[in-house]
N, CA, C and O atoms as a DFTB+ gen file, in Angstrom:
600 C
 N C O
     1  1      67.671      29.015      40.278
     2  2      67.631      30.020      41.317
     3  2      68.749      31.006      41.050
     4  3      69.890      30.659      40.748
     5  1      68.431      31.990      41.152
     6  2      69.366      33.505      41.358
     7  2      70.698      33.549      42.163
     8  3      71.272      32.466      42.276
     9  1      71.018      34.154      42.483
    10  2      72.279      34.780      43.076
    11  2      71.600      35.624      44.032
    12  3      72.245      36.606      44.399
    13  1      70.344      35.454      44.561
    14  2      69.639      36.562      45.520
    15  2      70.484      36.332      47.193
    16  3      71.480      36.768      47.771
    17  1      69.607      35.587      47.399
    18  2      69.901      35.530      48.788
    19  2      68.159      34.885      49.693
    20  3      67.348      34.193      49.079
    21  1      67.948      35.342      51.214
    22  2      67.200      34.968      51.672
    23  2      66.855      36.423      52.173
    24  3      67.773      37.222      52.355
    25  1      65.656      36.744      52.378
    26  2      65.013      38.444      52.987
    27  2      63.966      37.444      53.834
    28  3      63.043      36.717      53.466
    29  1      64.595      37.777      55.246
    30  2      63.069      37.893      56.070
    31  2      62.737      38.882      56.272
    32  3      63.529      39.818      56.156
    33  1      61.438      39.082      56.656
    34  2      60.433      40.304      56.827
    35  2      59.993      40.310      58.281
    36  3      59.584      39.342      58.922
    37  1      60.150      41.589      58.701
    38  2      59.791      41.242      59.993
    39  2      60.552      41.005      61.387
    40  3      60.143      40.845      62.536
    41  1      61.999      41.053      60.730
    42  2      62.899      40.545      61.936
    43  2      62.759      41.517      62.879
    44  3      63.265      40.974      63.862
    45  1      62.553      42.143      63.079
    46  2      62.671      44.023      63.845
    47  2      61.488      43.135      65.004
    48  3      61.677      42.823      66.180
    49  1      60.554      42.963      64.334
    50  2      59.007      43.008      65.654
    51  2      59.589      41.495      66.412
    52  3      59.244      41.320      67.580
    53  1      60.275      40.654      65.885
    54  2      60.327      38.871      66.488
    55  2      61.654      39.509      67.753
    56  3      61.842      39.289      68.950
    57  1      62.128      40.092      67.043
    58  2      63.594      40.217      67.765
    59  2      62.690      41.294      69.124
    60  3      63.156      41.104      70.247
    61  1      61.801      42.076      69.073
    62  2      60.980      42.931      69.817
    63  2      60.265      42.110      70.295
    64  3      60.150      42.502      71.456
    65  1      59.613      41.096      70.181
    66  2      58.882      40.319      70.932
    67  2      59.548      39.231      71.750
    68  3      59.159      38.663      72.770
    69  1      60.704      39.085      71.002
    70  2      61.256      38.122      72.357
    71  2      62.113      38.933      73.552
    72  3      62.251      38.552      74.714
    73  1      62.455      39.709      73.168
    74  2      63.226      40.566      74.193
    75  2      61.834      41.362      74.926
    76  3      62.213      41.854      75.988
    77  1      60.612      41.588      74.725
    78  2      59.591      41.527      75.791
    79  2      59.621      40.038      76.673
    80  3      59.975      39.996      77.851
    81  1      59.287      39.110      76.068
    82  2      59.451      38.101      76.818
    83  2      60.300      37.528      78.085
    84  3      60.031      37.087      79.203
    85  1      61.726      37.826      77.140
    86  2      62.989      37.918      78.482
    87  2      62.792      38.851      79.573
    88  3      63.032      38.536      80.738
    89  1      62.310      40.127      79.186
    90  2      61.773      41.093      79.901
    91  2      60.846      40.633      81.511
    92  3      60.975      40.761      82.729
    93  1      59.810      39.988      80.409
    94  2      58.544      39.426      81.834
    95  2      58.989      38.207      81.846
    96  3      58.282      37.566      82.622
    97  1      60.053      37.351      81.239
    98  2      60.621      35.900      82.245
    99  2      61.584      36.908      83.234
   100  3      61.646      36.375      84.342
   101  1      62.302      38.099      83.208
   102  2      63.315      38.299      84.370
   103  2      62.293      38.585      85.402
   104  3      62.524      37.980      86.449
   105  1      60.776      39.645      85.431
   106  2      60.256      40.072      86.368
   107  2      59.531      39.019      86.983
   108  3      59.050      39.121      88.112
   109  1      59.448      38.085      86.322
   110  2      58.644      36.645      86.866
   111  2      59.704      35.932      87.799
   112  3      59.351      35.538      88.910
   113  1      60.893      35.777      87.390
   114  2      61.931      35.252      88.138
   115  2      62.459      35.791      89.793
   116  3      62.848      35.235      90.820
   117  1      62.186      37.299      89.296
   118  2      61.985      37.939      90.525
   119  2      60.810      37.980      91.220
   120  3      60.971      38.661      92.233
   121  1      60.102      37.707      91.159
   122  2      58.363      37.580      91.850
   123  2      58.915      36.232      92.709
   124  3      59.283      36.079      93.873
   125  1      58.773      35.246      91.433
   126  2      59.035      34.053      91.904
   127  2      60.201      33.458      93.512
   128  3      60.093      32.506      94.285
   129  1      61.386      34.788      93.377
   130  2      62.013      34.593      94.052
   131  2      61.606      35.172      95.385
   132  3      61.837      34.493      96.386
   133  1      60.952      36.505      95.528
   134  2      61.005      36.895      96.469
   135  2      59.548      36.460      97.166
   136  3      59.112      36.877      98.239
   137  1      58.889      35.465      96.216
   138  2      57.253      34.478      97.120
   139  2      58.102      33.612      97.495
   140  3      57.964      33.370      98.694
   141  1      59.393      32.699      96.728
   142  2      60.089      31.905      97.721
   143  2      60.671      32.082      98.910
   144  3      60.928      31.112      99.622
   145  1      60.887      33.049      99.194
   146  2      61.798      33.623     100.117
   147  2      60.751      34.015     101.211
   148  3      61.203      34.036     102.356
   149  1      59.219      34.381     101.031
   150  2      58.515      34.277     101.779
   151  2      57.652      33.290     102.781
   152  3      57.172      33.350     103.913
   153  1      57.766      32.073     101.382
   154  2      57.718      30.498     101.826
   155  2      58.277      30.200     102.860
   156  3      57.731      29.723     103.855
   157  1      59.956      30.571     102.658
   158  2      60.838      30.608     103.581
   159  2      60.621      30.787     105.026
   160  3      60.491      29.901     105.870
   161  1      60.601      32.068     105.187
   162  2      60.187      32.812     106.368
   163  2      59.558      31.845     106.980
   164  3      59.930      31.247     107.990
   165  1      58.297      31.639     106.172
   166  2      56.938      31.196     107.206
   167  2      57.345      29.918     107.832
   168  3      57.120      29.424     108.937
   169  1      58.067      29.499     106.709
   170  2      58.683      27.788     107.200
   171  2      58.945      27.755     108.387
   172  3      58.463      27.137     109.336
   173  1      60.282      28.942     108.206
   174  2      61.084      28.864     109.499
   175  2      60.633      29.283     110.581
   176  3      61.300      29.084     111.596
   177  1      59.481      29.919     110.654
   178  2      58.916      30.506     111.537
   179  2      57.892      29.268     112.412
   180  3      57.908      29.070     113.627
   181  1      57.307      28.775     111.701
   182  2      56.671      27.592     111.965
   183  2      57.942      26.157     112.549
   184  3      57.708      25.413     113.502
   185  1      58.837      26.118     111.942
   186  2      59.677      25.144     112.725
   187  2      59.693      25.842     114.316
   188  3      59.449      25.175     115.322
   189  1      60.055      27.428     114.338
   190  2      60.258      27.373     115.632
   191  2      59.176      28.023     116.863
   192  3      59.215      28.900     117.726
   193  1      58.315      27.110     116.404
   194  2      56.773      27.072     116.981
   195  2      56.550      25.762     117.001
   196  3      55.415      25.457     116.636
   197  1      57.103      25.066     117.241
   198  2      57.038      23.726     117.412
   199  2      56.698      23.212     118.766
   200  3      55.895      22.324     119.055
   201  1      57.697      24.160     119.793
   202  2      57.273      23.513     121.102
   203  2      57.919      24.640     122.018
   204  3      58.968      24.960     121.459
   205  1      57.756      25.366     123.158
   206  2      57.787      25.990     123.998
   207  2      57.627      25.913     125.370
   208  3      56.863      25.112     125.909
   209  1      58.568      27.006     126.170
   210  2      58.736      26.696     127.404
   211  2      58.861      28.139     128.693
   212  3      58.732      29.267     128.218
   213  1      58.993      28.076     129.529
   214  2      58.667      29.619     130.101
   215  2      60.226      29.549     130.171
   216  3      60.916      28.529     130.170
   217  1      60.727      31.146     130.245
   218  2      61.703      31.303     130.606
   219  2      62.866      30.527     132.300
   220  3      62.252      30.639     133.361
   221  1      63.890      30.058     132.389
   222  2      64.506      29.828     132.912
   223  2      64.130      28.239     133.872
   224  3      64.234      27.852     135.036
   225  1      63.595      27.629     132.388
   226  2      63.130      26.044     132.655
   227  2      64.158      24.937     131.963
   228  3      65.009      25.346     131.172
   229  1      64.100      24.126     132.147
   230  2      64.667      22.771     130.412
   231  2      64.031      23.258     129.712
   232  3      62.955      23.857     129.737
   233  1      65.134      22.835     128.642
   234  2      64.365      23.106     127.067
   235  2      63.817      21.840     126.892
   236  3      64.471      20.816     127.087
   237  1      61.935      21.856     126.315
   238  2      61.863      20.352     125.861
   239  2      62.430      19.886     124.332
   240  3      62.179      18.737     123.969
   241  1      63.073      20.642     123.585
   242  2      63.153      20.431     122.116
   243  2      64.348      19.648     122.552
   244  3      65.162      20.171     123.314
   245  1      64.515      18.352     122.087
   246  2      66.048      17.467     122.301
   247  2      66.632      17.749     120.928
   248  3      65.984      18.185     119.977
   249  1      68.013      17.433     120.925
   250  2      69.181      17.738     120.207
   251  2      68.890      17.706     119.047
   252  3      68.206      16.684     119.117
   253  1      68.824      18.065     117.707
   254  2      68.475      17.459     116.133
   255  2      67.022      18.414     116.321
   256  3      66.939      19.345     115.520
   257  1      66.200      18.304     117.028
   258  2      64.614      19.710     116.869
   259  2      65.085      20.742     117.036
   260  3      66.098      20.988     117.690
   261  1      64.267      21.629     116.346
   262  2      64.485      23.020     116.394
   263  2      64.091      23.424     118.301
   264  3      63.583      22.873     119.278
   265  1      64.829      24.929     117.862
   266  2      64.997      25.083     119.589
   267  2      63.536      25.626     120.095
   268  3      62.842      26.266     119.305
   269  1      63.108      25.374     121.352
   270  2      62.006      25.528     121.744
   271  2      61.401      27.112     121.768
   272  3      62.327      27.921     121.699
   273  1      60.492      27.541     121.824
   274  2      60.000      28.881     121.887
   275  2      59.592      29.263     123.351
   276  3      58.697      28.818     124.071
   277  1      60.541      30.236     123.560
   278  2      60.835      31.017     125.201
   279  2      60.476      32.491     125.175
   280  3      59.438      32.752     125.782
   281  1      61.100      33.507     124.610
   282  2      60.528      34.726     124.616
   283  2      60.122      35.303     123.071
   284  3      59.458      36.337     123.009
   285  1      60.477      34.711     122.006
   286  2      59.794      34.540     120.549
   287  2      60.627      35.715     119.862
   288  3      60.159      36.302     118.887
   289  1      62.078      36.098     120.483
   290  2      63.029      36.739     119.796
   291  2      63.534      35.746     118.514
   292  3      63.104      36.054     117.402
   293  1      64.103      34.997     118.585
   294  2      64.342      34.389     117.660
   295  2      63.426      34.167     116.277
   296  3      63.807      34.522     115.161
   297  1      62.351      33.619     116.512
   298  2      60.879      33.379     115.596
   299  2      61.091      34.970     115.019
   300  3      61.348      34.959     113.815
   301  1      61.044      36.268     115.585
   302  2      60.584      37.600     115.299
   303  2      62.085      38.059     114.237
   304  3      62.038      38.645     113.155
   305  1      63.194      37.626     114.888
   306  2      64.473      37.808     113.923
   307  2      64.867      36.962     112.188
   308  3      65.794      37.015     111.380
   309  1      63.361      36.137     112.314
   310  2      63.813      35.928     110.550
   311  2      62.902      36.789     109.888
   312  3      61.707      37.061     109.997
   313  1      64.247      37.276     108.864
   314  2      63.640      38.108     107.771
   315  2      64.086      37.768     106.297
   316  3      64.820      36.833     105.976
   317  1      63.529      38.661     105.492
   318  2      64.090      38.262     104.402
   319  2      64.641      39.369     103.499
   320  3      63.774      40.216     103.285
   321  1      65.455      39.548     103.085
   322  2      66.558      40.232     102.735
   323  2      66.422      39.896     100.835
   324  3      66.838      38.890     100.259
   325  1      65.921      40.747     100.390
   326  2      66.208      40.739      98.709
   327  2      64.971      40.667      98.248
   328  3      64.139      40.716      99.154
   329  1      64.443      40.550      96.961
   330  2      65.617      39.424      96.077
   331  2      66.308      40.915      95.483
   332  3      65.812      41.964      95.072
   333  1      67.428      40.518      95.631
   334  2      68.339      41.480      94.253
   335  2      69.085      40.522      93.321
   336  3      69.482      39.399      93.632
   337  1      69.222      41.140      92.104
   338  2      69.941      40.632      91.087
   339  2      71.172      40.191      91.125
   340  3      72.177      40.668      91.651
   341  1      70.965      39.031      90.386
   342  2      73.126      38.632      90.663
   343  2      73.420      38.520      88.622
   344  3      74.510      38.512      88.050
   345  1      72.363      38.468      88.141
   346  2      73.501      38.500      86.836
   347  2      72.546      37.895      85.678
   348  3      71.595      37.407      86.288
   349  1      72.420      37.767      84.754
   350  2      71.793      36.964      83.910
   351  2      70.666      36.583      83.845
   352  3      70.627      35.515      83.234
   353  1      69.429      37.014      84.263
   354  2      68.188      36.953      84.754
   355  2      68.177      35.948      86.138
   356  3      67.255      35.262      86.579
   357  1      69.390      36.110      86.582
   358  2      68.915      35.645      88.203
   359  2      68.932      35.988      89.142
   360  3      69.732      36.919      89.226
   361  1      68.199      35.644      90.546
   362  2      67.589      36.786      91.535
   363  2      68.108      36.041      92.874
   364  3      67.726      34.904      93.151
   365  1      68.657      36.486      93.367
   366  2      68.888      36.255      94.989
   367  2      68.135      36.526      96.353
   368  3      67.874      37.722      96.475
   369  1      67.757      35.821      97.308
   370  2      67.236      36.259      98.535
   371  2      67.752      35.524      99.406
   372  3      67.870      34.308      99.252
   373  1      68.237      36.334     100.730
   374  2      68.628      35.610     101.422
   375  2      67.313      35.934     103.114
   376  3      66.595      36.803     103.609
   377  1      67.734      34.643     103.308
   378  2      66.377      34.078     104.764
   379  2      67.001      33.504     106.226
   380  3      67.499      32.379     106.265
   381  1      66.955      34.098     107.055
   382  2      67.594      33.821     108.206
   383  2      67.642      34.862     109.569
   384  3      67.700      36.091     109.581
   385  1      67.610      34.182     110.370
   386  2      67.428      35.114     111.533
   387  2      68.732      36.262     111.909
   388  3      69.806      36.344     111.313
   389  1      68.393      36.869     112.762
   390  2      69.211      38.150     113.028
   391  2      69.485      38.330     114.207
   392  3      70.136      39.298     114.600
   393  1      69.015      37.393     114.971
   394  2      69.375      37.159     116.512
   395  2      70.847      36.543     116.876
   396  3      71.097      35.350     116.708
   397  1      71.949      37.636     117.478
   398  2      72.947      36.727     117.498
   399  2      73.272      35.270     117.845
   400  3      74.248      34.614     117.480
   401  1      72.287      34.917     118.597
   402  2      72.494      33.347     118.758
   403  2      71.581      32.599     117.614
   404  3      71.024      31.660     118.183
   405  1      71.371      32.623     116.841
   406  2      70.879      32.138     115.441
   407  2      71.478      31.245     114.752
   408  3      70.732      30.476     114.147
   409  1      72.806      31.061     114.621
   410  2      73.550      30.292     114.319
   411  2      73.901      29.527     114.869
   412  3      74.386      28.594     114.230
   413  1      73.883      29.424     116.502
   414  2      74.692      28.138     117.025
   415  2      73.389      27.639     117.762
   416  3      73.534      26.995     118.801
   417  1      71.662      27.999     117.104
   418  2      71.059      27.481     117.603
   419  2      70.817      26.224     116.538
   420  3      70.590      25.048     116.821
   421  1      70.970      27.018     114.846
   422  2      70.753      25.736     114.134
   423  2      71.878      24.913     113.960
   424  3      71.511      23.814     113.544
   425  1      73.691      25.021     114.176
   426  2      74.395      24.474     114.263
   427  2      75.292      23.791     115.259
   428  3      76.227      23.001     115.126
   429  1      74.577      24.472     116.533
   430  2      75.609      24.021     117.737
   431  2      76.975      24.653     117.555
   432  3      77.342      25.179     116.505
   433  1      77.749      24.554     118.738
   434  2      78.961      24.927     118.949
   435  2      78.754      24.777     120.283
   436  3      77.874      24.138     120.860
   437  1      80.125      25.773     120.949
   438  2      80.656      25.980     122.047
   439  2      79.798      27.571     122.003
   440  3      79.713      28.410     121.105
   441  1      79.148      27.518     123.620
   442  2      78.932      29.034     124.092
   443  2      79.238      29.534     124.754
   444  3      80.380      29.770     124.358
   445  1      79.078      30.269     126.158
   446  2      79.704      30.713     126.867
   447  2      79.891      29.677     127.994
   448  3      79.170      28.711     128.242
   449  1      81.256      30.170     128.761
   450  2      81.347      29.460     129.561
   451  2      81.917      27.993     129.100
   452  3      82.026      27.101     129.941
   453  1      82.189      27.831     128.057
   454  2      82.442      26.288     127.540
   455  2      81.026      25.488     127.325
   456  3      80.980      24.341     126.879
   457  1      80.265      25.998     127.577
   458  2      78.982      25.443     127.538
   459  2      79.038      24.548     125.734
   460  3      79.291      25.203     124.722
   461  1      78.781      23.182     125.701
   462  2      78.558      22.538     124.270
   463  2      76.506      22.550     124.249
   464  3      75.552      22.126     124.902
   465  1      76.831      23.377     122.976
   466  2      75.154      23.324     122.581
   467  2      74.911      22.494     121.396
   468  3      75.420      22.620     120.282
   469  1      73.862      21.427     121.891
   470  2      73.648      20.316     120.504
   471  2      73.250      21.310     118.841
   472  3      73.160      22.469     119.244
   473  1      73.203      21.312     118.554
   474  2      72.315      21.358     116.474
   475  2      70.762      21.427     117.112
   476  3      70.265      20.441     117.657
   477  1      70.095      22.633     116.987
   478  2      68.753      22.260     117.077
   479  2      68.496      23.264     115.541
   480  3      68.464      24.494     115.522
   481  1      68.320      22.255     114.221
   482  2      68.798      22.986     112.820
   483  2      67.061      23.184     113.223
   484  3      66.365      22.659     114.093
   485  1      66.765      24.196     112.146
   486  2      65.454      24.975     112.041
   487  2      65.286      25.472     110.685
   488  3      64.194      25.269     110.153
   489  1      66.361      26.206     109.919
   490  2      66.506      26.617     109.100
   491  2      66.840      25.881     107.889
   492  3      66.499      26.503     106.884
   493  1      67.360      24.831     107.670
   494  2      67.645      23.865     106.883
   495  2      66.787      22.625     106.656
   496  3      66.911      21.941     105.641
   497  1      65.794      22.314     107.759
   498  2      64.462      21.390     107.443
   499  2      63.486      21.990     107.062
   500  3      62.715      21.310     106.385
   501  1      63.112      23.385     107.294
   502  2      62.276      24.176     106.547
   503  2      62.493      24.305     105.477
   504  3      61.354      24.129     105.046
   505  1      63.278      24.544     104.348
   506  2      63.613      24.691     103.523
   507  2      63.372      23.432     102.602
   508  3      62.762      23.466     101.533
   509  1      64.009      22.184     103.246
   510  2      64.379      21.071     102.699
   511  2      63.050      20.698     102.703
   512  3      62.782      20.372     101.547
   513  1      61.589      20.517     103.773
   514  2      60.282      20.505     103.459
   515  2      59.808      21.086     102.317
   516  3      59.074      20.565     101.477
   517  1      60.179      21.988     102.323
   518  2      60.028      23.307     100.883
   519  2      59.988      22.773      99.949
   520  3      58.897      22.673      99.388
   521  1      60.900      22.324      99.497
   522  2      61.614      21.536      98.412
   523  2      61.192      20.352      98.578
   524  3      60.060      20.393      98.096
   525  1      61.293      19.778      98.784
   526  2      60.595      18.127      99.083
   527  2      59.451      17.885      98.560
   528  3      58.999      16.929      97.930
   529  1      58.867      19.281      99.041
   530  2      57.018      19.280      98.809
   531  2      56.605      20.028      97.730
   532  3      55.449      20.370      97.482
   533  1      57.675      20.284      97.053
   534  2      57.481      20.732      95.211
   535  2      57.010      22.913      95.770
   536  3      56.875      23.874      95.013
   537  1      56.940      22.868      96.850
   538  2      56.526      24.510      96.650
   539  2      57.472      25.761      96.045
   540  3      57.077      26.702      95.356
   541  1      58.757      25.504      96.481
   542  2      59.681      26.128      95.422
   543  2      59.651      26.055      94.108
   544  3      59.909      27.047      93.426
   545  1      59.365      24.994      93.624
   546  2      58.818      24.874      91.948
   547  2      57.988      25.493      91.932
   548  3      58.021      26.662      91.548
   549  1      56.688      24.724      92.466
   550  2      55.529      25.585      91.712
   551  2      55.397      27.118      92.219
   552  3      54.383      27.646      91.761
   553  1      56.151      27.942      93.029
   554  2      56.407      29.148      92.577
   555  2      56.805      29.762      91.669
   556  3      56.122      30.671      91.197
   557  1      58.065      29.425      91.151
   558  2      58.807      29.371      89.923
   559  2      57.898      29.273      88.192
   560  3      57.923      30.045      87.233
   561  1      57.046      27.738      88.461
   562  2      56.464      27.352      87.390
   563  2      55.675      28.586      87.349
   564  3      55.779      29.345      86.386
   565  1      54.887      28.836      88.341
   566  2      53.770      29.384      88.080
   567  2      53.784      31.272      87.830
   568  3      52.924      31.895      87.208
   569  1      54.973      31.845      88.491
   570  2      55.459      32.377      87.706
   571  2      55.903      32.806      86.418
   572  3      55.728      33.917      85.916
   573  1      56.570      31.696      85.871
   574  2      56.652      31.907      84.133
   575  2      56.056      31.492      83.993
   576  3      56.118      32.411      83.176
   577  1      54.979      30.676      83.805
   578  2      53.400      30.154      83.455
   579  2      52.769      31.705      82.815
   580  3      52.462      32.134      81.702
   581  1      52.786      32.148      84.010
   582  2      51.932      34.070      83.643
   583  2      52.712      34.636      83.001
   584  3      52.196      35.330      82.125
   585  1      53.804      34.654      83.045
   586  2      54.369      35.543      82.129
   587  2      54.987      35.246      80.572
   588  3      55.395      36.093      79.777
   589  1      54.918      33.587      80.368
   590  2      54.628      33.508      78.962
   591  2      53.027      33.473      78.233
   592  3      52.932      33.470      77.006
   593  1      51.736      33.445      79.165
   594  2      50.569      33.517      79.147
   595  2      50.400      34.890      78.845
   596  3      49.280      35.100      78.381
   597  1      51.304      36.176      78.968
   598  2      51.029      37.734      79.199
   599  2      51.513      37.784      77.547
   600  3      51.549      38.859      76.947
């Protein structure tokens, strides 16, 4: 053997075809994220449709259930926010209500008056169903599924 060397042919179109690829894995990643994030929503929306009551009654939802449905502000305040990019082909969305009492409905605290309000979480068993039940994946999968299929 020579003193040549090695010549590939072709590097120009491989190096062009995979950087298409990365291309439609980032726009898939983003699809993927923002059908999760819609998953989301519905989840949470559905936890807090669980059980309902007329205004200025008991709540029947006990401590640990999501909080009962009274005038359907809460249910109407989750949205979903993104997906935008954070870096490296990955995509962010964030899911959660916008109703100021939103937070100390899924975590409890102190409210007014000293009032102690139990955890009626909503937002964190939806999710965790999500996941549990493989639908966050197979968004994902099925996502880059199509777009290494393209």
């Amino acid at each position: 053997m020579s003193g040549g060397g090695v010549q590939i042919i072709g590097l120009a179109q491989v190096n062009a075809q995979l950087a298409g690829i990365e291309a439609d894995l980032k726009r898939a990643t983003r699809k993927a994220t923002a059908h999760a994030a819609h998953l989301a929503e519905a989840a949470i929306k559905q936890m807090l449709s669980t059980s309902s009551h007329p205004k200025n009654t008991p709540t029947p939802s006990a401590p640990g259930e999501p909080p009962s449905l009274i005038s359907g502000t809460l249910r109407r305040s989750i949205k979903v926010v993104g997906p935008v990019p954070t870096g490296n082909g990955r995509w962010m969305a964030e899911v959660g209500p916008t109703a100021v009492y939103g937070r100390i409905q899924e975590l409890g605290g102190t409210a007014g008056h000293g009032y102690e309000l139990p955890p009626r979480p909503y937002v964190m068993p939806a999710y965790e169903a999500l996941v549990a039940g493989g639908a966050i994946a197979r968004a994902y999968q099925a996502a880059w599924r199509a777009a290494l299929a393209h």
